[in-house]
N, C-alpha and C positions, 0 to 999 in steps of 0.2 A: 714741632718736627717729630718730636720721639712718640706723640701722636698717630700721625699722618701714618708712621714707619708700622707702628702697631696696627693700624686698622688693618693695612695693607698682608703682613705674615697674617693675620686674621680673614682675609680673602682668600688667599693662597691656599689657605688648610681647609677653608672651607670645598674650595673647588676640588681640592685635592680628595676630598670626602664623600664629594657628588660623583667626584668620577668612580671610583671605586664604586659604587653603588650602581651604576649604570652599567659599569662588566660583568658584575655580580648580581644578577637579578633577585629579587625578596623568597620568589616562589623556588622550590627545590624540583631537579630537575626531574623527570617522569623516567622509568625504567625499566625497560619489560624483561621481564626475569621468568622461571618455568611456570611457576606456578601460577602465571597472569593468563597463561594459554590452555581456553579452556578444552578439557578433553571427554567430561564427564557425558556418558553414552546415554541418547538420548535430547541435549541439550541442541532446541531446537532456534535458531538464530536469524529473525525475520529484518526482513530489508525492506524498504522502498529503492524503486530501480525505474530507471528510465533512458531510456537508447535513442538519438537521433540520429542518423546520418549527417544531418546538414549541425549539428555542432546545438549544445547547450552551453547557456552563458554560466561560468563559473566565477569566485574567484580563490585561488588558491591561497592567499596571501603570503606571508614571507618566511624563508628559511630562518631558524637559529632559536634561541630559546625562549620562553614564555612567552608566545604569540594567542593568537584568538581568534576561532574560527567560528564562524555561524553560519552553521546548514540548516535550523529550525523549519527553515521555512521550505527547505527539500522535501515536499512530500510530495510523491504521485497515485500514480492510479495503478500501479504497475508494482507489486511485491512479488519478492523473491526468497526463498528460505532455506538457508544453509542447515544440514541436522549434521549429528555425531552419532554413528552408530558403534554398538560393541564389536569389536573387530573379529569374536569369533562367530560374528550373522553376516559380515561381509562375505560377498560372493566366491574372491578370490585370494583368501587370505592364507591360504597352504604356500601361492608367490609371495608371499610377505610377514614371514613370522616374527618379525622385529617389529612390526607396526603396533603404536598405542594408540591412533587416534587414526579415527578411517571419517571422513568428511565426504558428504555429499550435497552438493550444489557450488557454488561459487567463491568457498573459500579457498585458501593456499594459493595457487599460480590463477587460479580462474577460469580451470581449464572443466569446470566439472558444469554439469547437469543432472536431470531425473534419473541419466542411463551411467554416466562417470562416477565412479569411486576413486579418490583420494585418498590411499594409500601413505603415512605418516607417522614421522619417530619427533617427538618433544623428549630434549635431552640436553643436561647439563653442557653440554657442547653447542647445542641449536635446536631449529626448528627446522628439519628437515623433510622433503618432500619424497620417499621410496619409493612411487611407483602408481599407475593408473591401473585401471581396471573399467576397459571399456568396452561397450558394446554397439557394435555396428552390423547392423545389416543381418540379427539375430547370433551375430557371433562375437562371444565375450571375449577380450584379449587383456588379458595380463602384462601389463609396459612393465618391467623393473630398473629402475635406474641405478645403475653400479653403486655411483660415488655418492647419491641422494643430492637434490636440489637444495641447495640450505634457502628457506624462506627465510629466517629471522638466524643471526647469533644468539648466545644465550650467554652472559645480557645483553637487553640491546640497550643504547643510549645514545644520544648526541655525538655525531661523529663518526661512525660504524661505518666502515664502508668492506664491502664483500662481495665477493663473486658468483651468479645465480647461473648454472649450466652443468649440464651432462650430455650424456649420448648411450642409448642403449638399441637393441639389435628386438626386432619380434619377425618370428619365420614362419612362415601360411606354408602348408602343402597345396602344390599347384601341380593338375596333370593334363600337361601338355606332353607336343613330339620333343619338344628342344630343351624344356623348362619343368625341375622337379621342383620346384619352391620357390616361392619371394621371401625376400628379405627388406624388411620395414626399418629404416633407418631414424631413429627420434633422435633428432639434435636442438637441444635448449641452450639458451645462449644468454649472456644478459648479468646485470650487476644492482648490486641494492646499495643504499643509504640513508639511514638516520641521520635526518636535516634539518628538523624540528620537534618542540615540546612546547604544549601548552594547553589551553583547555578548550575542549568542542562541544558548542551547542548543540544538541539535535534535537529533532522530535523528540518532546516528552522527557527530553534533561538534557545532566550536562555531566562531562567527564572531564578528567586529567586526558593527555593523550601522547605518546611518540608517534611519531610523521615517517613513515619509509616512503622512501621517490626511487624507483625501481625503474627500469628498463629492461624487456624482456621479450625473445620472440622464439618463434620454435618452426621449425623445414621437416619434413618427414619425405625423405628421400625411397625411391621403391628400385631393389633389385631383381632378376630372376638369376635361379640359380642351376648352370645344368652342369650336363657330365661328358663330355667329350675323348672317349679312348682313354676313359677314365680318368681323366685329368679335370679337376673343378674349375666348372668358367661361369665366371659371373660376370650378368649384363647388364649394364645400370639403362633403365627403364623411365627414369626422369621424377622428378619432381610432384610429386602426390600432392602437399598439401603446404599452407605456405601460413605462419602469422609473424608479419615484420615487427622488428623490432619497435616496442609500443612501450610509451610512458604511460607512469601509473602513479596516483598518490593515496595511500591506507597512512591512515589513522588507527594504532591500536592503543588500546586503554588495559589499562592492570586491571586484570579478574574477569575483564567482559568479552577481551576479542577484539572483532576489527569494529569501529564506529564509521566509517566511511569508507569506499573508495573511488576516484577519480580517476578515470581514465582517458588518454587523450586521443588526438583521433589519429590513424593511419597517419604517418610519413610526417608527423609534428615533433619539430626539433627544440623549438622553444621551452625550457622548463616552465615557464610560469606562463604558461599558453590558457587562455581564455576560452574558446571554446570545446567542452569535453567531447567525447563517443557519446559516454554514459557516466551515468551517476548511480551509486548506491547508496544508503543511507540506511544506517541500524533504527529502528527504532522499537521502542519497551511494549511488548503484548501485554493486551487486553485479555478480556476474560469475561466473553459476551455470553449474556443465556435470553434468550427468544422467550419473551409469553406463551408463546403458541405454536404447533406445530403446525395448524392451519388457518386460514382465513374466512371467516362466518361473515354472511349478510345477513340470514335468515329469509323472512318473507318483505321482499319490499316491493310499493306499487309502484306500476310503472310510468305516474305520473311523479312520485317522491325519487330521492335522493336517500342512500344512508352512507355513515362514516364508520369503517374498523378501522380503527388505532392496532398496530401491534408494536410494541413493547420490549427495550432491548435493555438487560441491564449490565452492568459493565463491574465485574469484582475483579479485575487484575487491577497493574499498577501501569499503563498505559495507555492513551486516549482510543478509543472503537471509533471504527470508521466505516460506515457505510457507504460506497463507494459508488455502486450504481446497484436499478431495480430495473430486473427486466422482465416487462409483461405478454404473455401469450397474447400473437397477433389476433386471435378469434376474441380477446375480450380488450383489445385495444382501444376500440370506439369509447366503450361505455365504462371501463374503472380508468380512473385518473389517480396517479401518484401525486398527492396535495403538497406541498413546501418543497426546495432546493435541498438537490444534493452536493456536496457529501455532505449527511449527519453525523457531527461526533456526537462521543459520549464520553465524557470525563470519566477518570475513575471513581469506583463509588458513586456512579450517576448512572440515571435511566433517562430516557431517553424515546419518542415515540415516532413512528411511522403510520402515518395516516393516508387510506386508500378511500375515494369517492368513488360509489356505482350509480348509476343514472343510467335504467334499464331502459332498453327502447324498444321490446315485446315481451310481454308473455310468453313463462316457461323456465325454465332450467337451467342456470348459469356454473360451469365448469370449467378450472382451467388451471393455470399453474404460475406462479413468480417465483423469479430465482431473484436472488439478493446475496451481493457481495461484498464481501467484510473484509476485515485485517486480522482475526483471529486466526493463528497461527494451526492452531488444534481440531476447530471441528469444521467438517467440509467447506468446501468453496467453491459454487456458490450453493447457498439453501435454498432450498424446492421446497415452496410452502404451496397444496393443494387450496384452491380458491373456489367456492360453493354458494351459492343462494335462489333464489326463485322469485320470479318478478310475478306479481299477481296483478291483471285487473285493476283500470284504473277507477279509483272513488268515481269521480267525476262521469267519468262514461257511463258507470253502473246507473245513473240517475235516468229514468225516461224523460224526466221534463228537466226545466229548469230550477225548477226546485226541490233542493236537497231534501231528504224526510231528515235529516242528523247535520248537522252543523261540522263545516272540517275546514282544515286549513294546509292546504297543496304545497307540495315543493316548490320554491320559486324554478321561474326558467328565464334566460339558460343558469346552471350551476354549472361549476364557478362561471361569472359575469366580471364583463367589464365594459363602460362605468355602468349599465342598468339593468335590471331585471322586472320581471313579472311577479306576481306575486299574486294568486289567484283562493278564495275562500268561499264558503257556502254557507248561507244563514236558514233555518230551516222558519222561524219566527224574526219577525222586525224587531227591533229594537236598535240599541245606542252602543255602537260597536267604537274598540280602540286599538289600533293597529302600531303597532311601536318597534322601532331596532335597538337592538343593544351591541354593546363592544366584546368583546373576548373577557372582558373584567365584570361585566356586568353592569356597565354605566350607561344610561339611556340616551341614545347619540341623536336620534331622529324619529317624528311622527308623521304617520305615514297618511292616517286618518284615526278621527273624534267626532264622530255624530252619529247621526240615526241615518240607519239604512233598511231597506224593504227584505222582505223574504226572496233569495233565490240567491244565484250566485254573480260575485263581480272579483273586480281585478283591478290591481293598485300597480304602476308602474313605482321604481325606487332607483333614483338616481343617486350613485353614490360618487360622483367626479370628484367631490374633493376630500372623501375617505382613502386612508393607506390600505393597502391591500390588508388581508388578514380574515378571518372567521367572525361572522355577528353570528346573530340571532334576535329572530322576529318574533313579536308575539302575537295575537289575538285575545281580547277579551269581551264576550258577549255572552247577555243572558246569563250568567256564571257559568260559560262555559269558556275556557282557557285551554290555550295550544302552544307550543313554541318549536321553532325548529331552526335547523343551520342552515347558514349559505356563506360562501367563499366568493370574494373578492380576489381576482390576479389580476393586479395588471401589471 
């Protein structure tokens, strides 16, 4: 019995020990304090973004501490880039002499673009939002908000909860008979909450993170304002411009900024709602340098085929993404972008893009591809000039059927699927050998092995049960040797 009684307090203390350890998670909790919010001018801060109307599938997972999220796989076609400029090159910063951090593009409230400055104080206090600076319709207006929008407390942590609103006044001269002025009424509304901490996957890494679930919308009311026996009357004019109250969920990480945010769609009440607006997602720039700033064929006939490889190397700490290659429609026909896009490029990896031209006259080939990437830094997209000359085909140049030189023709069509052509000239008979090889150099298939007459012939090359990919053919006759490429798509 005094047994039993032991094991039993031995249970007890046991469970009493798991439990404690289940309220108290292992990992310490995440904590955004000032100096995690970055301000440094300059500091250019690239997204993947994507917008649907009709809802993308998310999942948010669950409020409270040490949770785990994984967006890795959030990547799109669609980038967006927040920068940080020195607040004394922002436009209107005379309206805002307390500002240390002036944002452009979609960070703070989300209310910014190419033409919105964001306007902001990082401060032992908060992360406060002072003021826009927008431009519409070629005229810049300076929004100042009295009280500032507190984006973040300073610190933030598990549990925050605060209140996100102001209301400030912007006044147009307006001349009318009845009406000297409008009056622009900015009312922001709306409340924040740190609900969670844990770590988030994304493109190209992973971080610690605080979770803000924010609700927030903003009315921009329009007055006119006249003078009546001198007596001021104002006539509210309605409703300008309207964004309802809308959930959001930002991931911010110590030292990086935001790693994500989710946005839900108009008029969704549900916190842990499944399909987003949109999606944003941070991910770590590349550091891509191009081969070349143009595209060479040289002279090719226009019975051959040739292949420029260009060349991307990648020295940042973020994967390169080539996202799509777009070709002038006048050399549409005849150059073919070879392998699937997107190409990445690991860092510290290069990386190639391969174009096929298969002339189909004589003369002069000019044109342009733009190619677009995720590097944050140099243009988007790049405009590589495209150049070569198709000359005269071997074959034709022959009056008879027999070659005076020995050659061996582009197959046709390139690329093929499953067969091609595959056409050569013997200028002397002899015991000719016709062979493919793989991408590695291993001899896959003979094509022909024997003796053939003087002139020229043609070998069909069925390739049904090869994988797609790049060979190469040879010829050897009379010690005369050729080799060339042909692509397989199917």
């Amino acid at each position: 019995m005094k047994n039993a009684a032991c094991l039993i307090r031995i249970a007890f203390v046991s469970l009493f020990i798991i439990g404690i350890f289940s309220v108290f998670p292992a990992n310490a909790q995440v904590v955004i304090d000032v100096e995690d919010i970055p301000i440094e001018p300059g500091t250019i801060q690239p997204y993947y973004i994507e917008s649907d109307p009709d809802g993308i599938e998310v999942d948010l997972g669950r409020s409270g501490p040490d949770r785990d999220w994984d967006f890795a796989e959030y990547v799109y076609d669609g980038v967006q880039y927040d920068s940080i400029m020195d607040p004394d090159d922002a436009p209107d910063i005379d309206s805002f002499p307390t500002a240390n951090r002036v944002s452009r593009g979609a960070g703070g409230l989300g209310f910014g673009d190419e033409n919105t400055f964001q306007y902001e104080v990082v401060a032992d206090s908060g992360w406060f939002l002072i003021g826009l600076g927008m431009n519409v319709a070629n005229l810049d207006l300076p929004i100042p908000f009295p009280r500032g929008v507190m984006l973040m407390p300073m610190p933030a942590e598990l549990g925050d909860e605060w209140a996100m609103g102001d209301t400030t006044n912007y006044y147009i001269p307006f001349d009318s008979l009845f009406i000297d002025s409008l009056r622009l009424e900015f009312v922001i509304g709306g409340d924040g909450e740190a609900d969670a901490w844990g770590t988030v996957e994304y493109p190209d890494g992973e971080a610690d993170a605080l979770r803000i679930h924010s609700t927030l919308g903003l009315v921009v009311n329009a007055y006119g304002i006249g003078y009546l026996m001198e007596q001021r009357i104002e006539v509210p004019l309605g409703e300008m411009y309207r964004m309802d109250a809308t959930q959001s969920y930002t991931w911010f990480s110590p030292g990086t900024g935001q790693l994500a945010t989710i946005t839900a769609q108009a008029g969704e009440v549900e916190p842990d709602f499944e399909l987003a607006a949109s999606v944003r997602v941070r991910y770590v720039s590349p550091e891509l340098e191009f081969s070349d700033d143009e595209i060479n064929f040289g002279e090719v006939s226009v019975d051959d085929t040739e292949i420029v490889e260009l060349f991307i190397e990648n020295h940042g700490d973020g994967t390169g993404r080539i996202s799509e290659v777009v070709v002038d429609s006048a050399l549409a026909e005849e150059l073919i972008l070879m392998g699937d896009l997107p190409v990445l490029i690991d860092p510290l990896a290069e990386e190639g893009i391969s174009f096929l031209w298969s002339p189909g006259e004589e003369g002069p080939m000019e044109g342009e591809i733009a190619v677009y990437h995720n590097d944050p830094v140099i243009p988007n997209p790049l405009i590589f000039s495209v150049e070569g000359f198709a000359e005269a085909s071997a074959v034709e140049n022959n009056e008879s059927n027999l070659p005076t030189t020995n050659f061996l023709a582009q197959n046709f069509p390139n690329p093929f699927n499953p067969s091609t052509s595959i056409r050569f000239g013997i200028k002397e008979a002899g015991r000719l050998r016709l062979t493919v090889y793989d991408l590695a150099g291993r001899e896959v298939a003979v094509l022909s092995n024997g003796f053939f007459r003087a002139g020229i012939h043609e070998v069909q090359f069925d390739a049904s049960v090869f994988a797609s990919g790049i060979y190469f053919y040879a010829v050897d006759i009379n010690g005369y040797h050729e080799i060339k490429k042909m692509i397989l798509m199917k």
